[in-house]
N, C-alpha and C positions, 0 to 999 in steps of 0.2 A: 504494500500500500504506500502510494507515494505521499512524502508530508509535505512536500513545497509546491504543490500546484495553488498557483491564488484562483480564487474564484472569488466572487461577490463584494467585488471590489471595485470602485468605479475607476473607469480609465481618467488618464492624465486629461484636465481640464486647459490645454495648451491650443495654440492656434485658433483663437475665438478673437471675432469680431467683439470686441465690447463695447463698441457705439451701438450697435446692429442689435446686439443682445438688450442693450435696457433702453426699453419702450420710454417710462418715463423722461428720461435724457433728452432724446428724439424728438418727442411730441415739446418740452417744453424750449427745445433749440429753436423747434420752426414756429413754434405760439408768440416767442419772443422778439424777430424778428431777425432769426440770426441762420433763414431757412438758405442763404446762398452760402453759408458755412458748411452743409451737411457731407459732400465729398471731401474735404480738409478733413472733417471730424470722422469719417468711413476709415482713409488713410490711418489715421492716431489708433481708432479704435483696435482695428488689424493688427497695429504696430507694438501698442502693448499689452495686447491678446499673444501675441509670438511666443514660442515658447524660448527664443532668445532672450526678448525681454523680458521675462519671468527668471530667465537663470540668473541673469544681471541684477534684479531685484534683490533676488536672493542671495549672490554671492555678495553683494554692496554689503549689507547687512553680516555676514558672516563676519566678512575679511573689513574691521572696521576701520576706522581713520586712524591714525598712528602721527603723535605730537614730537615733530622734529627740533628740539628748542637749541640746539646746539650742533657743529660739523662736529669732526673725530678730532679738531685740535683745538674746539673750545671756542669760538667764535658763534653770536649766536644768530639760529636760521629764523626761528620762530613759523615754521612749513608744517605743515600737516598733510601727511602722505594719505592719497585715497586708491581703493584697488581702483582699477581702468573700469571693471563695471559702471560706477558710480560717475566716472567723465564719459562715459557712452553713454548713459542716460540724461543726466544734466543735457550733452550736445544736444541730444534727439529733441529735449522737450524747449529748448531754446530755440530750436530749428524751424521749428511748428510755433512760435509766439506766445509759447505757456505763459512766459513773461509778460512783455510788453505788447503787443501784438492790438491792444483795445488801443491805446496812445498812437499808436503807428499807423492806422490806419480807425480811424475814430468816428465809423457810420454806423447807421443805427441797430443794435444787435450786435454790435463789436465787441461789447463787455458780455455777451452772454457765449458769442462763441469761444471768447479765451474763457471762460469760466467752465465752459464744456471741456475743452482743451485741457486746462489743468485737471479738472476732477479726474479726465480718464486716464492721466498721466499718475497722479496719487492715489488713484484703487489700487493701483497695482503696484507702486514702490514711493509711500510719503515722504523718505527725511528729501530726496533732492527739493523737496517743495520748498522749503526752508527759504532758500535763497532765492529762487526765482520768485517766490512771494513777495521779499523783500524786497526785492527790486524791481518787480511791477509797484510796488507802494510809493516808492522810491521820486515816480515821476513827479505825482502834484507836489510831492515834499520840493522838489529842484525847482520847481515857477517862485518859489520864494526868493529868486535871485538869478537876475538873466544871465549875468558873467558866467557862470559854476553852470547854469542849463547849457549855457550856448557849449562850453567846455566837454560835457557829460553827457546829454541826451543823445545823442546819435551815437555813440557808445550803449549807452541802455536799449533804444532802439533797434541795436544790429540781432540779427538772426545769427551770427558766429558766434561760436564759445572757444576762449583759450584759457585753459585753467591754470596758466601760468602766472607768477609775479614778475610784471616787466614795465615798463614805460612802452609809451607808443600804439596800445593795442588798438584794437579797432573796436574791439565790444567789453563791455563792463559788466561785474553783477555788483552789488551791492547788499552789504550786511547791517546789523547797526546794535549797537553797544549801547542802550539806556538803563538797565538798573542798574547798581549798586547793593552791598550786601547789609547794607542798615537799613535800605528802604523798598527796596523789590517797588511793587508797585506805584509806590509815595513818592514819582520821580525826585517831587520839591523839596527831598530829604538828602537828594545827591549831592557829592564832596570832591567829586572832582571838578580843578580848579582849570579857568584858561586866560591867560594874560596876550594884550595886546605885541607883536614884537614892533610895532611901528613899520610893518614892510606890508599890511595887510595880510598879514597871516595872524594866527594864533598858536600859542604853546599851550597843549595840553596835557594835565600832571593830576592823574587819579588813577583807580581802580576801579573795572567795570564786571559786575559778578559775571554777567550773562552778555556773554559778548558770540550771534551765531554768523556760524557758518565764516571763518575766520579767514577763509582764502580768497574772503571777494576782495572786489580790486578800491570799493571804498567805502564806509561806512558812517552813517547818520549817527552821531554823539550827542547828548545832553551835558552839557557843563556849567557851572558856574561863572558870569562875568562879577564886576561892581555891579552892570544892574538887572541881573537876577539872570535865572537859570537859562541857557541859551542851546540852540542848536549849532551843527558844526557839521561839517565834510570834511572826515577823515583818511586819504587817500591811504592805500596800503605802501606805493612806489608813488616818488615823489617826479617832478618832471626832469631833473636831470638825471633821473635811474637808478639814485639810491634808495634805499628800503628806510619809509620812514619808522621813526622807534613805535614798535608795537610790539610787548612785550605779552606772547601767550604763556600763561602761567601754568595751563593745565586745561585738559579736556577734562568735559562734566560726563561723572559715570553716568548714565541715564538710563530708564526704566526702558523706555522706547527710541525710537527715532536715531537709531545706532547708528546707520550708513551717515547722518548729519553731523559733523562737530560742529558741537557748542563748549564755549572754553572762555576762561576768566584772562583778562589781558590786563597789562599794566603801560599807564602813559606816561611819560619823560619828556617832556619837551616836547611831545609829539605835534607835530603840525597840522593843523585843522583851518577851513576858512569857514567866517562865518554864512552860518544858512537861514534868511529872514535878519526880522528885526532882534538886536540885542536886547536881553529880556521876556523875551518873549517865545523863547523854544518851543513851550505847551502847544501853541501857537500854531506854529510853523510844522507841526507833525502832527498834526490833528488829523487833516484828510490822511495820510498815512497811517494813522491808525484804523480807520475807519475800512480803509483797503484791506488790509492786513486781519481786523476782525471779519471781513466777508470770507478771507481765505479757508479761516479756519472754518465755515459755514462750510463755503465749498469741499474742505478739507474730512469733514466728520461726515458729511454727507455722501464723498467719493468709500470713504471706511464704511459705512453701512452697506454701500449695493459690493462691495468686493464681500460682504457677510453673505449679504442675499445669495450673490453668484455663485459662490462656493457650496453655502446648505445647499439652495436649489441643485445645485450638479450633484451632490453628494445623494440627498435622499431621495433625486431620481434613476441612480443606477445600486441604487444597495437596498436586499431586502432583510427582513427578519419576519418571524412569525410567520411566514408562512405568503406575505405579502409584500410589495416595494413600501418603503420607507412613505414616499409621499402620499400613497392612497389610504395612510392608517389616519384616522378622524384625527388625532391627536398629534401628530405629527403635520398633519396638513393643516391644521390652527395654530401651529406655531411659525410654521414659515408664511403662511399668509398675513400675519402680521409682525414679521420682519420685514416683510413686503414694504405692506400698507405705512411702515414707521419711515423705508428709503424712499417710499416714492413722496411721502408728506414733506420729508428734508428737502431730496429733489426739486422739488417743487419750490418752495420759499428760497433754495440757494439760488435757482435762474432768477425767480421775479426780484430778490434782492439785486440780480447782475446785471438788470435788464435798468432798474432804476441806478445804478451805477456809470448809466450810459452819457457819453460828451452831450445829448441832444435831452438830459434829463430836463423835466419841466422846473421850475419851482416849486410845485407841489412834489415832483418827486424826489427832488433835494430835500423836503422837511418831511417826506416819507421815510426817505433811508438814512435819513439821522437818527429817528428813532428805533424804526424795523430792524435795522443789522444789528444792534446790540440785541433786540430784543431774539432777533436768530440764532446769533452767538450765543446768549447764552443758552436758551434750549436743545438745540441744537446739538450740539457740542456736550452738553450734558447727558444727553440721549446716548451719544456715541457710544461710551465703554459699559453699558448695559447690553446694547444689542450687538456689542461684537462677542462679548458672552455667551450669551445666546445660541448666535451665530453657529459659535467654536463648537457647544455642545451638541448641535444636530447632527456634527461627525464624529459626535461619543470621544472615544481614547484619541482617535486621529487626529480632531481638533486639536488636541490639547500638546499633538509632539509639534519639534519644530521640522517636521520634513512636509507640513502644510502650511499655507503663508494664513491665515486666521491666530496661531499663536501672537505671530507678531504681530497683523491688525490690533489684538485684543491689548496688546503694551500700547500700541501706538496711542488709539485714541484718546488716552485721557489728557496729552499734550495741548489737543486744542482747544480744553477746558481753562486749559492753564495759564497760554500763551496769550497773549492782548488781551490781560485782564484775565483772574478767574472769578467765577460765579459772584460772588460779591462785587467785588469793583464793577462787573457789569453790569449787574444791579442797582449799583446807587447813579450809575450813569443811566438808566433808562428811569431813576426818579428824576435826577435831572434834567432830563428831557422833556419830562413830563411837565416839569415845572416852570423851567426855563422860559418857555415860550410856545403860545397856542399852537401855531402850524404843525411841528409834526404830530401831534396828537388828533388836530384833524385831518389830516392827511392819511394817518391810519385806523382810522376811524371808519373815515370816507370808503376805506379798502374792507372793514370788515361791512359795513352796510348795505356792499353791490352785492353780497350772498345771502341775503333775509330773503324770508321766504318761501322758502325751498322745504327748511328742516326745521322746526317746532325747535328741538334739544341746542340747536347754532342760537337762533334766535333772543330763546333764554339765556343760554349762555353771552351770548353780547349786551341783553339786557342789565344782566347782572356784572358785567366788565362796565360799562357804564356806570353803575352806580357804585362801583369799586374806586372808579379813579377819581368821581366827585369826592370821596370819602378818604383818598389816600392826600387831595390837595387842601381838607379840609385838618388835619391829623396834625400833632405837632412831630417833628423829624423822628425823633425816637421810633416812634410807634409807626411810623411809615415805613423803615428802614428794618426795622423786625419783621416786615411783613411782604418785602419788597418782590424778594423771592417766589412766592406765591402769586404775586400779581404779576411778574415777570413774566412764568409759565402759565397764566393763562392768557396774556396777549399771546402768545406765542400758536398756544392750541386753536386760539380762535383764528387767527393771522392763515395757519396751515388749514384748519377747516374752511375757510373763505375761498383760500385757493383752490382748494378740491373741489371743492362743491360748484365753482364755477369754469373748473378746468379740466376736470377728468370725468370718465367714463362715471354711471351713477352707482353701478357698484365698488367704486373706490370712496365716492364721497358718501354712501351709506355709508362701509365699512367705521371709516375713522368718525363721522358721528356717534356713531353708535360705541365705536371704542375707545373712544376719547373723552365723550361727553354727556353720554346719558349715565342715568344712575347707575344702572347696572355695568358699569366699566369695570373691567378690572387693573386689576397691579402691576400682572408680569406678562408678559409673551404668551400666545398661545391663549386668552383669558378672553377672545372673543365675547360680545353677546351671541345668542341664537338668532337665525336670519340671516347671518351675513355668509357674502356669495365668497366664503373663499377659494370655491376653484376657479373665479375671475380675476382675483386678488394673484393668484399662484400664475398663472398664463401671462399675466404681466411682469414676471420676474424671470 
C-alpha cells in the first residue's frame, strides 16, 4: 500500500487572472469611471496571478532585508541589502503606475485605476507597498514648494525603478521618517532639531523611531525650527554624489511586512530643505496623510479578497465527510460572508479612490475628508479578523507557512496601525465632525441616496442621525469614550449605502441583514436565515 500518493488536495492556485477573478474589483473599476483602464488592469491581474510572481512574493518574505551599517574596514554604508525578488517586484508594480500613475496622467477615474493597480499588486505581496504608497502620497506633499517639485516630480513621475543610491537618477521613491520614540503618534512631541545653515538648506540633528523603507532616494521629515515643528526633504544622495548623513541604526523586528525594512535612523547634520511654510509641517503633510490612510483602505481590502481567493480555491477542491468542502451549509456560510465583508471593503476602497480624483467636486473634497478616516478605521480593523478566518477554512494548511494566508494573517494588522491607529482615527473623525459642517453633509448626503430600499438601513441612518446631534451636543470626554462606536457605525452605514445602490440585491440583502438587523451576529459564518449565499459564493 502506497503512503505518498496525495489525493484531496487542491492543486496549486498559480497562473490566475486576478482582475478576471474578482467581480467586485471589475464592476466597481468600470462604475467609477476608470472602464478604459480594464486591459492595463487584465495585464496586472495575469501578472501577479503568475506563478512567478507568487515565488517572488514568497521568496521577498523568506530571504529578508539585511542592514549593511558598515564595509569590512569600518566605514559606514548604512544599505540594506534586499533579495532580487523584492526589486523584481517593486520594478513591475512601478512599471504599471502602482505609484504615481493618478498624478501623471490625472483624468477622470485615474485615482480608481491606480487604486485597482495597487490593491492587485498587494493581494498578493504587501510590504513593497510601503514605498510606492509613500511616494504616491508624496506628490500633493511636493506643490508645497515649486523649486523641490520642479526638482522631484518627474522623478516620482517616471515608470523606471533603480534601487540604487546614486545622484543623477531619473526616477525617485520616497520614504519618510515622522515619529519619534517619546511620541509615536503626538508628532508635536518630536525632538529633532533643524537649524538654518544660511545656504538655504537645513541641518538636521534627531532620532526618528520609525523611519520606512530606508533605500528611497528621499524622504519627508518632521523637525523642529524657532517657529515650531516643520516639514523637510531629506534626500538620501546629495547632488554632488555624496551620501548625505543618515545614520540606520537598526531594522524593526516586525510581526508582518518582512520583505519591507522599516528601521530607526539617526540625523547629524543631515541636510534637509524646507517643504511649505516654517511652522507649519502638520500643515504641509496633511493631504499626504490623507493618501497614505486611503492606502491602507486599499491595502486591508486587497488582504481580504487574497483570504476570499484562497478559502474559495481551497474549499472548492477539498472534500470531507463524505462531500466538497463548499457544499456543506456550514462551511458555505462562512465563506459567503468572507465574501460579503471583501466585497463591502471593495466597495468603499474604489468610491473612497474615485473621490480622490484631480476632477473631485467640492462636495467630494469635504466627503473624503471625512469618509477615508472613517474607512480607515473600519476597514482596516476588519482586516486581521477575517484573515483569521480566512486561514482557518484551510484547517492545519492555513496555519503553515508553505501557504501565503499565514503571512496575510501577520500582515494585516499593520494597516490598523500605520497613519494613525484606531484611536487617533477616531478622534480625527470627531474632529471632522466638529470642525466644520460640509463633510458631514456631504456624507450624509451619501448615506440618504440608499433610503428606501431596506426598512433595517433606514433605521439605522435614522438612528446615526441622532447619534451625531448627540455626540456635538456631549462634553469631549464623553464623546471620545464613545467615538469608537460611532466611528463603526458611519462606517457600516457608509458600506451598506454603497451596496445597496451598487450591487446585485443579493449582496445588499446579504450585509443588511448581517450587519444591521437584530438578529446579526458576531463572527463569520453567523448569517441571518434568507440570505442567498450561493450568490454571495459565485461572486468570489
Amino acid at each position: 500500500m502506497s503512503t505518498h500518493d496525495v489525493v484531496n488536495q487542491p492543486p496549486p492556485r498559480v497562473d490566475v487572472d486576478e482582475f478576471a477573478a474578482d467581480v467586485p474589483l471589475r464592476e466597481a473599476v468600470a462604475r467609477y469611471d476608470a472602464d478604459w483602464a480594464l486591459g492595463e488592469l487584465g495585464a496586472v491581474g495575469r501578472h501577479v496571478g503568475s506563478a512567478e510572481f507568487q515565488a517572488d512574493a514568497e521568496r521577498a518574505n523568506v530571504r529578508e532585508p539585511q542592514l549593511r551599517a558598515f564595509d569590512r574596514w569600518g566605514n559606514r554604508l548604512d544599505e540594506v541589502e534586499y533579495d532580487e525578488s523584492y526589486h523584481r517586484i517593486l520594478a513591475s508594480a512601478v512599471a504599471v503606475g502602482a505609484h504615481t500613475s493618478a498624478f501623471d496622467d490625472p483624468r477622470p477615474g485615474a485615482a480608481v485605476a491606480r487604486a485597482a493597480t495597487f490593491m492587485l499588486f498587494a493581494q498578493v505581496e504587501p510590504g513593497h507597498a510601503c514605498p510606492v504608497s509613500m511616494t504616491h502620497a508624496a506628490v500633493p506633499a511636493l506643490a508645497a514648494d515649486a523649486d523641490l517639485a520642479a526638482e522631484w516630480m518627474p522623478r516620482l513621475l517616471s515608470r523606471e525603478y533603480d534601487g540604487r543610491l546614486a545622484a543623477g537618477k531619473a526616477s525617485a521613491l520616497f520614504g519618510m521618517a515622522m515619529t519619534e520614540k517619546q511620541g509615536g503618534s503626538d508628532v508635536r512631541a518630536n525632538t529633532t532639531r533643524a537649524l538654518a545653515d544660511g545656504a538655504g538648506r537645513w541641518l538636521l540633528t534627531g532620532h526618528k523611531w520609525f523611519c520606512s523603507a530606508p533605500m528611497s532616494d528621499a524622504f519627508l521629515v518632521l523637525a523642529q525650527t524657532s517657529a515650531g515643528l516643520s516639514c523637510f526633504l531629506v534626500p538620501r544622495v546629495l547632488e554632488d554624489g555624496t551620501r548625505n548623513v543618515f545614520l540606520v541604526q537598526r531594522l524593526k523586528d516586525k510581526l508582518g511586512n518582512r520583505s519591507n525594512a522599516s528601521s530607526e535612523v539617526e540625523f547629524d547634520g543631515t541636510v534637509g530643505f524646507l517643504l511649505g511654510e516654517e511652522g507649519r509641517g502638520v500643515r504641509t503633510i496633511i493631504e499626504m496623510v490623507s493618501r497614505t490612510r486611503l492606502d491602507c483602505v486599499l491595502g486591508s481590502a486587497a488582504g481580504m479578497r487574497q483570504g476570499v481567493a484562497e478559502a474559495a480555491w481551497h474549499v472548492r477542491h477539498r472534500s470531507a465527510f463524505g462531500a466538497r468542502l463548499v457544499d456543506q451549509p456550514a462551511m458555505t456560510a462562512v465563506l459567503a460572508d468572507l465574501a460579503l465583508e471583501s466585497e463591502a471593503a471593495t466597495a468603499l476602497a474604489l468610491r473612497l479612490a474615485r473621490a480622490h480624483d484631480a476632477d473631485a467636486s467640492e462636495q467630494e473634497v469635504a466627503f473624503r475628508r471625512l469618509a477615508t478616516a472613517v474607512g480607515k478605521y473600519w476597514v482596516c480593523k476588519r482586516g486581521p479578523g477575517h484573515a483569521a478566518e480566512a486561514l482557518e477554512c484551510l484547517g492545519g494548511n492555513g496555519y503553515t507557512e508553505a501557504f501565503p494566508l499565514a503571512r496575510r494573517y501577520r500582515e494585516q494588522p499593520v494597516m490598523a496601525i500605520w497613519e494613525g491607529s484606531g484611536n487617533v482615527i477616531a478622534l480625527d473623525v470627531l474632529r471632522a465632525l466638529g470642525r466644520e459642517a460640509a463633510p458631514r453633509e456631504a456624507f450624509d448626503s451619501e448615506l440618504a441616496a440608499a433610503r428606501g430600499v431596506h426598512a433595517a438601513f433606514d433605521a439605522h441612518h435614522d438612528r446615526l442621525r441622532i447619534r451625531l446631534r448627540e455626540a456635538a451636543e456631549v462634553d469631549g470626554a464623553l464623546a471620545q469614550a464613545h467615538a469608537r462606536s460611532l466611528v463603526a457605525a458611519l462606517a457600516v452605514a457608509l458600506q451598506a449605502s454603497l451596496l445597496i445602490r451598487t450591487a446585485p440585491p443579493a449582496v445588499a440583502d446579504a450585509f443588511v441583514a448581517g450587519r444591521l438587523s437584530p438578529d446579526r451576529g458576531a463572527l463569520y459564518g453567523e448569517l441571518p436565515a434568507g440570505v442567498d449565499t450561493a450568490a454571495l459564493i459565485a461572486r468570489a
